[in-house]
MIZA-681690 format. One record per residue: residue in three letters; x, y, z of N, C-alpha, C, O in turn. Coordinates in pm, whole numbers. Atoms other than C-alpha are relative to their C-alpha. Example, Ala and Ser with C-alpha at 12.3 -4.5 7.8 and 13.67 -1.06 7.14 Angstrom:
<nodes>
['ALA' [89 -119 0] [1230 -450 780] [90 120 0] [194 118 66]]
['SER' [-82 -119 -6] [1367 -106 714] [-77 109 73] [-26 220 90]]
</nodes>
This chain:
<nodes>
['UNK' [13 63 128] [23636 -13658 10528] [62 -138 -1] [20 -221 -81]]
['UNK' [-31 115 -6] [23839 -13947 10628] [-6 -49 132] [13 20 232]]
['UNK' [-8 35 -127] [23809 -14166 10888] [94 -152 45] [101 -244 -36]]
['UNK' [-87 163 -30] [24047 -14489 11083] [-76 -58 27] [-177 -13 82]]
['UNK' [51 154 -86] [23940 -14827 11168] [-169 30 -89] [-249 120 -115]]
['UNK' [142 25 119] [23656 -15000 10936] [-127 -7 107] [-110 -31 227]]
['UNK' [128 18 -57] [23268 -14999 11039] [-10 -152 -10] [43 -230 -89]]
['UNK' [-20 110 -72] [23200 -15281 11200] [-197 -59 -17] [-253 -132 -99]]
['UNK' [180 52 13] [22783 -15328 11273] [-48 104 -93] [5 211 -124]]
['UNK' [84 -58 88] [22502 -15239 11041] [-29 144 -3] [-61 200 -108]]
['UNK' [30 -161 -48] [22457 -14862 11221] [120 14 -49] [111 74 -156]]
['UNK' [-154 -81 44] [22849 -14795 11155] [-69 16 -144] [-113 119 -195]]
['UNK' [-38 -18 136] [22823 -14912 10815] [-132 113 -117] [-128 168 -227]]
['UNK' [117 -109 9] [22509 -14702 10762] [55 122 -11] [81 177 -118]]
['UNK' [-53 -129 -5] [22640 -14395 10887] [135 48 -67] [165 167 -55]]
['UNK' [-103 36 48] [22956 -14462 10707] [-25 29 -170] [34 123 -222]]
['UNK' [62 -9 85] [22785 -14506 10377] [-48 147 -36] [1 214 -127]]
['UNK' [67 -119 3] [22565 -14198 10423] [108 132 -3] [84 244 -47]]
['UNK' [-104 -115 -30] [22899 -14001 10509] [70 32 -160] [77 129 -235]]
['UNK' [-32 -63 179] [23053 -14069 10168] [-94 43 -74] [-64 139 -144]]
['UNK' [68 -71 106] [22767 -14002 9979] [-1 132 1] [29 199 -98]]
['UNK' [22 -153 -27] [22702 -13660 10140] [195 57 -26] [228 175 -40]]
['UNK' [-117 -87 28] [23089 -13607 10087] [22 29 -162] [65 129 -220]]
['UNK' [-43 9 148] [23105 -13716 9727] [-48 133 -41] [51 204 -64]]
['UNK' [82 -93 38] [22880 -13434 9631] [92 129 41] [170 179 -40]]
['UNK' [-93 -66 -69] [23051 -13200 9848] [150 11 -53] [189 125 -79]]
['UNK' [-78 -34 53] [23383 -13281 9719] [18 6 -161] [119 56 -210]]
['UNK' [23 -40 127] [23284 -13285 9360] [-22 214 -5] [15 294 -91]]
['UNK' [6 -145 75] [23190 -12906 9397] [96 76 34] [131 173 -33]]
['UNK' [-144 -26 -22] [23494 -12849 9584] [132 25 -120] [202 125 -141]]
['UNK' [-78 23 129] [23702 -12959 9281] [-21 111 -74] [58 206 -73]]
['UNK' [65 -69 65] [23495 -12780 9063] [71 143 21] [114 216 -68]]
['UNK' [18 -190 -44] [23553 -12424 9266] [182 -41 -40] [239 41 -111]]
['UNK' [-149 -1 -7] [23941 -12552 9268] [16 2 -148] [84 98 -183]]
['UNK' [-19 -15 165] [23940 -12602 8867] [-29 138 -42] [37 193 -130]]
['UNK' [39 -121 91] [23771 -12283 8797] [90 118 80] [71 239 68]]
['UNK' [-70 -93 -92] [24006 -12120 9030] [142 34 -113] [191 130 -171]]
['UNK' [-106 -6 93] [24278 -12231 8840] [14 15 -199] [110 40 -272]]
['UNK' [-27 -39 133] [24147 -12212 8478] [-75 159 -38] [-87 192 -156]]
['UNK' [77 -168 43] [23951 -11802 8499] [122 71 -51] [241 60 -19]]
['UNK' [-113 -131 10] [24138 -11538 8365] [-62 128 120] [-170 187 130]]
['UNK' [46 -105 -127] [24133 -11302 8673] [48 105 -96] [123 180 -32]]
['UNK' [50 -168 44] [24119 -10981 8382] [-92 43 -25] [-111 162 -47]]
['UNK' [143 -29 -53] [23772 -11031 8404] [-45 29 99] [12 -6 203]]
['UNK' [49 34 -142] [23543 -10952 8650] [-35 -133 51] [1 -186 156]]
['UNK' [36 155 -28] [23395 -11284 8638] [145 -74 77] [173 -91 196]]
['UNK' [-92 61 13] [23700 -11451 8586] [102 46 166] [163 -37 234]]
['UNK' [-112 -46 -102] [23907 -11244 8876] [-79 -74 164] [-16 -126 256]]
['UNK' [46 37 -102] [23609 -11332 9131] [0 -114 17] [-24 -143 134]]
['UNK' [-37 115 -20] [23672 -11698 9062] [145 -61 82] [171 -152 160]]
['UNK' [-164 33 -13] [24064 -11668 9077] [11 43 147] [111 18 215]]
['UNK' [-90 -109 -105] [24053 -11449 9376] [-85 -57 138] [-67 -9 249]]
['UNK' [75 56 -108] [23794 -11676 9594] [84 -74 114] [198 -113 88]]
['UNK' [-19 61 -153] [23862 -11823 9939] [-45 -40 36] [-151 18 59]]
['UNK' [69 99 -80] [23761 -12151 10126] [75 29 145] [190 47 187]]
['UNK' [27 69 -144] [23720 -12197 10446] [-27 -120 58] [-123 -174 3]]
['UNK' [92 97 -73] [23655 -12486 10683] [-19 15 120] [82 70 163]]
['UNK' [57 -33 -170] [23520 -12452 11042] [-53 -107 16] [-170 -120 -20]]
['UNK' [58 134 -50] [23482 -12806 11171] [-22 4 134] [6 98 208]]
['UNK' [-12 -14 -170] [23405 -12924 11515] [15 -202 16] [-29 -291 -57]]
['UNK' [-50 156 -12] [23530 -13285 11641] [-116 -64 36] [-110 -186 24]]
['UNK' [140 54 -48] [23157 -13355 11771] [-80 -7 -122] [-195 -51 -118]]
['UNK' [65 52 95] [23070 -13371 11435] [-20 -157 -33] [-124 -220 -50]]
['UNK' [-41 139 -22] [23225 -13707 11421] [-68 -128 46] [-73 -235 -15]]
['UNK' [69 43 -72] [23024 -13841 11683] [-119 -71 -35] [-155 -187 -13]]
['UNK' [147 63 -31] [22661 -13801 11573] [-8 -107 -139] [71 -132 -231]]
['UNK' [14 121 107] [22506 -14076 11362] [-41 65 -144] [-7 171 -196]]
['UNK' [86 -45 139] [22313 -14049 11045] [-100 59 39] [-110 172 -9]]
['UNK' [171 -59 -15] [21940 -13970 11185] [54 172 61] [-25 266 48]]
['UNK' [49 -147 -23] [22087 -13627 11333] [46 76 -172] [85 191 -193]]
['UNK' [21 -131 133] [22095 -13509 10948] [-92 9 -29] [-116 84 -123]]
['UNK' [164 -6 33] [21746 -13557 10943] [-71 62 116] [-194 70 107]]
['UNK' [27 -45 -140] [21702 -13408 11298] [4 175 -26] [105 244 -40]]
['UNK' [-2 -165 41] [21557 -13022 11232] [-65 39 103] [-138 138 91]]
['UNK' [61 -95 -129] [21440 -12946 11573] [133 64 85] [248 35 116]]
['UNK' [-72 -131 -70] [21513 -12611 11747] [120 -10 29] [217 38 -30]]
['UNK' [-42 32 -122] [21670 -12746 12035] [167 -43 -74] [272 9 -37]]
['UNK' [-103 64 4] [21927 -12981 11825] [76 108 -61] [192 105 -21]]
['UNK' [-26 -54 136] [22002 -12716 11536] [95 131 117] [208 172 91]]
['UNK' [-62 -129 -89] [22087 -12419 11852] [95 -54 45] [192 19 67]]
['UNK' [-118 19 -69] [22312 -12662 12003] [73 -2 -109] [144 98 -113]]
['UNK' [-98 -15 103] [22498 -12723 11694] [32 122 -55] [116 112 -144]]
['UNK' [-20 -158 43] [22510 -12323 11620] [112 -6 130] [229 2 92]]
['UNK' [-18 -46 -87] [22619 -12297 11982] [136 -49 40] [221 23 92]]
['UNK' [-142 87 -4] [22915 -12591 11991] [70 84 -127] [178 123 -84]]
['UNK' [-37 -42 86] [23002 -12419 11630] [66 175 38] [160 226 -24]]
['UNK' [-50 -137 -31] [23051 -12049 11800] [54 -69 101] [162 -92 46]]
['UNK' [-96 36 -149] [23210 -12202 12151] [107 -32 -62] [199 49 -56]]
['UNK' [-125 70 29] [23460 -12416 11992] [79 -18 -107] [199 -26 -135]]
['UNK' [-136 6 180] [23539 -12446 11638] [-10 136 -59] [8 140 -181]]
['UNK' [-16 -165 62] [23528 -12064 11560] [59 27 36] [125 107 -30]]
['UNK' [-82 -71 -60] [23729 -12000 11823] [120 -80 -35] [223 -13 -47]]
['UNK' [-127 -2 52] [23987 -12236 11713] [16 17 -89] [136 25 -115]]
['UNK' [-86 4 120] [23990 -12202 11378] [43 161 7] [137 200 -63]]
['UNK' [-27 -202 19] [23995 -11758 11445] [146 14 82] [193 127 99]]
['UNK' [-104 18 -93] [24311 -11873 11667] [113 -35 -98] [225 13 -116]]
['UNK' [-152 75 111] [24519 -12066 11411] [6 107 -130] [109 153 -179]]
['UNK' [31 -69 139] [24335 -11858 11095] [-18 151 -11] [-4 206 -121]]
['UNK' [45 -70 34] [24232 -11543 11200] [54 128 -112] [-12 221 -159]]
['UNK' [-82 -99 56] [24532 -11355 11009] [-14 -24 -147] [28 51 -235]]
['UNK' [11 -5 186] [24422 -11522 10654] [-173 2 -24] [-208 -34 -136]]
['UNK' [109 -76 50] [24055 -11414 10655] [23 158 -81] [85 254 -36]]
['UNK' [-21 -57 113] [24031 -11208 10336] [107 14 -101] [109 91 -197]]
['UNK' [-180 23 10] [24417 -11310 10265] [-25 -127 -76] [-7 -116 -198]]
['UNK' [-5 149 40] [24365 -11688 10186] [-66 -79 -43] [-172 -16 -49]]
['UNK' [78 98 -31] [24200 -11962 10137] [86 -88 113] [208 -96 94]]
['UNK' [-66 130 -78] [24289 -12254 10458] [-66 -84 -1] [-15 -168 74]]
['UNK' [-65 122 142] [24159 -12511 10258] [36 2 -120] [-2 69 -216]]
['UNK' [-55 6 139] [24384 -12650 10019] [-133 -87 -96] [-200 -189 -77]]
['UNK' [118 66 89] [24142 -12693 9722] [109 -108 -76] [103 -227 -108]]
['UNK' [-116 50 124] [24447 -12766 9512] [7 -187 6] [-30 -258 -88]]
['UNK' [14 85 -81] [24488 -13085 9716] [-110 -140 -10] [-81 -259 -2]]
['UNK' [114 23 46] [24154 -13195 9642] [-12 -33 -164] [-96 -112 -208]]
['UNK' [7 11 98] [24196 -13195 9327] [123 -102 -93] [117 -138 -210]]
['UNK' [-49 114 45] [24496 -13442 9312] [-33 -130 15] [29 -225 -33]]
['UNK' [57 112 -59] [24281 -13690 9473] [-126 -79 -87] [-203 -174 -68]]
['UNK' [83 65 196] [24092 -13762 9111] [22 -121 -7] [-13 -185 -106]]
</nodes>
């Protein structure tokens, strides 16, 4: 979500661009799940399945990497490797650092997110 050192040529600032937009959205519903987390009454059902939800994130550092055109890139080939880097490497670390707060936690802080208004 954040990144060092400014874009530089027209492709950075492209892919750069394209990154916040697709985040804004993203962290708008983030917020959202973090507000309704904190204003449900969990003595509802409703209300408890809000209070009582859990985020996750499962990144991979090769996300980083690709440009803008592979979000528009829906062939096989690219979509299996990105399943395939996603089970090799970032499942296995995040089930390494996290696996003891699946159904326990959330490990992202939404809260966090939500001072950043």
């Amino acid at each position: 979500m954040e990144r060092t050192g400014t874009p530089r040529t027209a492709q950075e600032i492209l892919n750069r661009v394209n990154e916040v937009s697709f985040n804004a959205t993203l962290l708008k519903e983030l917020r959202m799940i973090a507000m309704l987390r904190h204003v449900s009454d969990p003595g509802n059902r409703e209300g408890a399945r809000w209070a009582q939800m859990r985020i996750h994130r499962v990144a991979s550092a090769m996300m980083i990497d690709l440009g803008y055109s592979s979000k528009l890139n829906a062939e096989w080939e690219f979509l299996t490797m990105l399943r395939d880097e996603g089970r090799r490497r970032s499942a296995e670390e995040f089930l390494t650092v996290h696996a003891a707060d699946i159904g326990v936690r959330s490990t992202l802080d939404l809260d966090s997110l939500m001072e950043q208004v």
